[in-house]
VOTORBA-682045 format. One record per residue (C-alpha): residue number from 1; residue in three letters; x, z, y. Coordinates in pm, 1 decimal. Last residue first. Layout:
BEGIN
<lummi><pos>NUM</pos><code>Ala</code><east>X</east><up>Z</up><north>Y</north></lummi>
...
***
This chain:
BEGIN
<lummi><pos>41</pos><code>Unk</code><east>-1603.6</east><up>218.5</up><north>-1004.6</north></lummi>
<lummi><pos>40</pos><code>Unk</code><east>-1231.9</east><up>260.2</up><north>-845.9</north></lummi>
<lummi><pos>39</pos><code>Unk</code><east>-1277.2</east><up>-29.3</up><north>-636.7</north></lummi>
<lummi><pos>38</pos><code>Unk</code><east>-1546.6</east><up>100.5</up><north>-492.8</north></lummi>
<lummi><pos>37</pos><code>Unk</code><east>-1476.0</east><up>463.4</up><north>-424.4</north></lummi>
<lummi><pos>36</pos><code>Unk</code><east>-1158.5</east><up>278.2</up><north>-226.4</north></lummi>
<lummi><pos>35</pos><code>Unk</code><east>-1361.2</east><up>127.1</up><north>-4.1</north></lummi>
<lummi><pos>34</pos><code>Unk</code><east>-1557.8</east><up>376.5</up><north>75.5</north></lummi>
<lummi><pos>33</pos><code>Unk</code><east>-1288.0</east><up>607.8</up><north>186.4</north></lummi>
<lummi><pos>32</pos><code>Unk</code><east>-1133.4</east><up>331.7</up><north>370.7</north></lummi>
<lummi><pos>31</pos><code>Unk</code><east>-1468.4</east><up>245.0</up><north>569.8</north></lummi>
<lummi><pos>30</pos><code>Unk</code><east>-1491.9</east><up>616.3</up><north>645.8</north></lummi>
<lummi><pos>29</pos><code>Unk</code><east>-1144.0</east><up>639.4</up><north>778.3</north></lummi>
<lummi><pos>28</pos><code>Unk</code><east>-1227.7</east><up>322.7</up><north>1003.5</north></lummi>
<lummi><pos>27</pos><code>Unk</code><east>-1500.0</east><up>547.7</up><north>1094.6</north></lummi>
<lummi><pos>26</pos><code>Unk</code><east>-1273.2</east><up>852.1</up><north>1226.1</north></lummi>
<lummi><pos>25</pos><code>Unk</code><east>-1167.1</east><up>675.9</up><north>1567.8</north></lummi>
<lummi><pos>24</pos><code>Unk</code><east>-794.2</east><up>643.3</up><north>1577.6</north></lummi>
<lummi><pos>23</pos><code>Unk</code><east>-657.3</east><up>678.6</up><north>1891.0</north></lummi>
<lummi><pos>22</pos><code>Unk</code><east>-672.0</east><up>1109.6</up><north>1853.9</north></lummi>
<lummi><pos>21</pos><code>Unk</code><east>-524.2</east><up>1046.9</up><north>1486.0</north></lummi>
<lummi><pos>20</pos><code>Unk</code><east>-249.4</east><up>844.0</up><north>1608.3</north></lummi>
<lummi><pos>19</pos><code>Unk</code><east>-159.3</east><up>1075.9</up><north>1889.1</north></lummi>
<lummi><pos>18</pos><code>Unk</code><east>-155.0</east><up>1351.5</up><north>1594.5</north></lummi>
<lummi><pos>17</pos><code>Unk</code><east>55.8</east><up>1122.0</up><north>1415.0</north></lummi>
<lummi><pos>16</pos><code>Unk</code><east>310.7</east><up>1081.0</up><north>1705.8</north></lummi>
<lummi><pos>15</pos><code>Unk</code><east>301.1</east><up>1473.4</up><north>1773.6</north></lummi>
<lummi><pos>14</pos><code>Unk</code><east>378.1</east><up>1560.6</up><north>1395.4</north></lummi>
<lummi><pos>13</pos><code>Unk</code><east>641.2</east><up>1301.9</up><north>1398.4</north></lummi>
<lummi><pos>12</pos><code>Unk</code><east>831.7</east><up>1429.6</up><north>1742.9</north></lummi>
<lummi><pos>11</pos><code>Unk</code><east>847.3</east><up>1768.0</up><north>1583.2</north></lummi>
<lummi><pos>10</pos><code>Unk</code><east>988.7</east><up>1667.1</up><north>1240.6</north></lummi>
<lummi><pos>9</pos><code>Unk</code><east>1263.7</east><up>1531.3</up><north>1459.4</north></lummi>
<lummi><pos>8</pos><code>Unk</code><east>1356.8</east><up>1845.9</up><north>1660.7</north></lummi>
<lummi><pos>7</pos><code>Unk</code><east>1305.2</east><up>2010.4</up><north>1361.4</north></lummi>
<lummi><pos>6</pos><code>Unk</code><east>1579.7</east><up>1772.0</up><north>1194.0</north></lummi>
<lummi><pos>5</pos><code>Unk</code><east>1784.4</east><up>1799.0</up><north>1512.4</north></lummi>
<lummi><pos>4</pos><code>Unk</code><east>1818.0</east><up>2177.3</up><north>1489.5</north></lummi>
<lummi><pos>3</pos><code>Unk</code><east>1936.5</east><up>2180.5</up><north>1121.8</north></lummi>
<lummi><pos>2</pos><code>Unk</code><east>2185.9</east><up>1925.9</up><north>1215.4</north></lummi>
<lummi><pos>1</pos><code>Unk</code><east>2308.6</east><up>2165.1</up><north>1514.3</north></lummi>
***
């Protein structure tokens, strides 16, 4: 039954972060991305 819940669980996660990816427009990823490349140099 434990085993069962944990997919059960891992489920649920993979569908909320999909949902977030959907809302999420992919620019704001962009903007990260860049970001980061410029604090690194």
């Amino acid at each position: 039954p434990a085993f069962c819940f944990i997919g059960g669980g891992a489920l649920q996660l993979q569908d909320l972060v999909a949902n977030r990816i959907i809302e999420e427009p992919p620019p704001r990823r962009v903007t990260i991305k860049t970001q980061a490349t410029t604090v690194r140099k």
